[in-house]
C-alpha positions as CSV (number, residue, x, y, z in Angstrom):
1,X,-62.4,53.3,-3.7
2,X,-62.2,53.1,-7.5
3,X,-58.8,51.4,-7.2
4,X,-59.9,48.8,-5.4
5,X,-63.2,49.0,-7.5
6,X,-60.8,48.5,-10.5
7,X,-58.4,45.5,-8.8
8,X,-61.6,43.5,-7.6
9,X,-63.1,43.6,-11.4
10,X,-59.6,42.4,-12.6
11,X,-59.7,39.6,-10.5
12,X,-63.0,38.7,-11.4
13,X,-62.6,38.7,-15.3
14,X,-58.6,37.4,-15.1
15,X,-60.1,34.4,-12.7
16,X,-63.1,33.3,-14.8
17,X,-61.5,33.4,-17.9
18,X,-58.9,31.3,-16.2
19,X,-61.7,28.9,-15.1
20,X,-63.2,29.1,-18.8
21,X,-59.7,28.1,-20.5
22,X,-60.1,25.1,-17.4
23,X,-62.9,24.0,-18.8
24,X,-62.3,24.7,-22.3
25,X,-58.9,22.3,-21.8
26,X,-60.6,19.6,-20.3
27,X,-63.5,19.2,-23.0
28,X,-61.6,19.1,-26.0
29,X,-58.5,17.3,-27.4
30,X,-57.9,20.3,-29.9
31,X,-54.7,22.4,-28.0
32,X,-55.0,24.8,-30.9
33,X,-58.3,26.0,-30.2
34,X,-57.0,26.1,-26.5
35,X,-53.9,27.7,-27.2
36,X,-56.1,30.5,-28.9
37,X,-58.6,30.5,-26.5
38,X,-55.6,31.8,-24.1
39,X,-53.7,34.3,-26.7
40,X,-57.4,35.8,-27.3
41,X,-58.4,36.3,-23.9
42,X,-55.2,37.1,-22.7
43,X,-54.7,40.0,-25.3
44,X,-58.4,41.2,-24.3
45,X,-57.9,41.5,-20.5
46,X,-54.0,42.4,-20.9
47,X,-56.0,45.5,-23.5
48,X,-58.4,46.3,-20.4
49,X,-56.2,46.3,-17.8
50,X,-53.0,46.9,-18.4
51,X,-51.0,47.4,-15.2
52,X,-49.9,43.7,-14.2
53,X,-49.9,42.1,-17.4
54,X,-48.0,39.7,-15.6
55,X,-50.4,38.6,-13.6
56,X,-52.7,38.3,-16.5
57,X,-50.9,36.1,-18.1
58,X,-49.4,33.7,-15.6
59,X,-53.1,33.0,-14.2
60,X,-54.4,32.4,-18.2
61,X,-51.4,30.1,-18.9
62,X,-51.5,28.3,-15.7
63,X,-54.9,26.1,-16.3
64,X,-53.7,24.8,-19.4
65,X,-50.5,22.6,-17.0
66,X,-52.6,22.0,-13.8
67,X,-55.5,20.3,-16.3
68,X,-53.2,18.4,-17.8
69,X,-51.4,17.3,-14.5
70,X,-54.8,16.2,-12.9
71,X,-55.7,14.0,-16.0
72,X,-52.4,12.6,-15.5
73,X,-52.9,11.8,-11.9
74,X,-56.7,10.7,-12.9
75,X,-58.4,13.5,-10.9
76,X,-60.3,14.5,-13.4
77,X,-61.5,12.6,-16.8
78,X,-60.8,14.2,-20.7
79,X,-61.2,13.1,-23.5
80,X,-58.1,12.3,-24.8
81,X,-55.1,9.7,-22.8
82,X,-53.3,11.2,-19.7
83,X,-49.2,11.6,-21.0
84,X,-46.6,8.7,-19.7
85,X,-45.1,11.1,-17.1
86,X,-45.9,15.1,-15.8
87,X,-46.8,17.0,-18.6
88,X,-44.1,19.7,-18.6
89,X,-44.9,20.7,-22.5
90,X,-48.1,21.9,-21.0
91,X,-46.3,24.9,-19.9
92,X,-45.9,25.7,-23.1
93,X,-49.6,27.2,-22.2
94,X,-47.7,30.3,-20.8
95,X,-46.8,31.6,-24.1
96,X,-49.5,32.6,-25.8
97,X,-50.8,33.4,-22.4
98,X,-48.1,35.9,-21.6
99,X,-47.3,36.8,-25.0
100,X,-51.3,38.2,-25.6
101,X,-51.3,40.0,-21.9
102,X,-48.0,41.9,-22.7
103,X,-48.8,42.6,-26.3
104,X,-52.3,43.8,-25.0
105,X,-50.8,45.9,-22.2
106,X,-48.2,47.3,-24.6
107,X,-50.6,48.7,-27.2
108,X,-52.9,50.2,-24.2
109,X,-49.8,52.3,-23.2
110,X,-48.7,53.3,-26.6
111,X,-52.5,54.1,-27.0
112,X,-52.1,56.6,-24.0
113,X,-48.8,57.9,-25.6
114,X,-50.3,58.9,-28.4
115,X,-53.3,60.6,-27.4
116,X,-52.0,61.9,-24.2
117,X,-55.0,64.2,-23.2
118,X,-57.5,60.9,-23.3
């Protein structure tokens, strides 16, 4: 029951902040602010739930490409011009989104290695 307790509040937080970074990449032109937006939150949820860092960062990074491809295809408006073709430097996105889950994950386990009795 608390597993599942546990997976279902993962989803929850990895899934908004996924739909925050969404939003947060289609009202501004800064990628920057974006970019950290994703290595932040990523490193905070990798920090809090560290068994599929993975997953963490794959749905983080993943906004960041499928904003930028529904620009391009006019799906959505933003406030800065669509690229000439699919935006594959948008996957860029999965770096910081990866690299802040795993980095988050990893100092959660050295935590517990540490302090093995907590």
């Amino acid at each position: 029951m608390m597993q599942s307790m546990k997976a279902a509040t993962q989803w929850i937080c990895v899934l908004t902040g996924a739909c925050f970074v969404g939003w947060t990449h289609d009202h501004t032109d800064e990628i920057p602010v974006v970019l950290g937006i994703v290595l932040i939150l990523s490193a905070i949820l990798g920090l809090v739930f560290p068994a599929k860092p993975w997953l963490t960062g794959f749905l983080l990074g993943a906004p960041v490409f499928l904003v930028e491809t529904l620009v391009h295809f006019g799906v959505i408006g933003a406030p800065y011009h669509p690229s000439a073709g699919l935006p594959w430097p948008a996957l860029l996105g999965f770096v910081p989104s990866m690299g802040g889950a795993l980095f988050g994950s990893a100092v959660r386990h050295l935590s517990k290695a540490v302090h093995p009795a907590g």
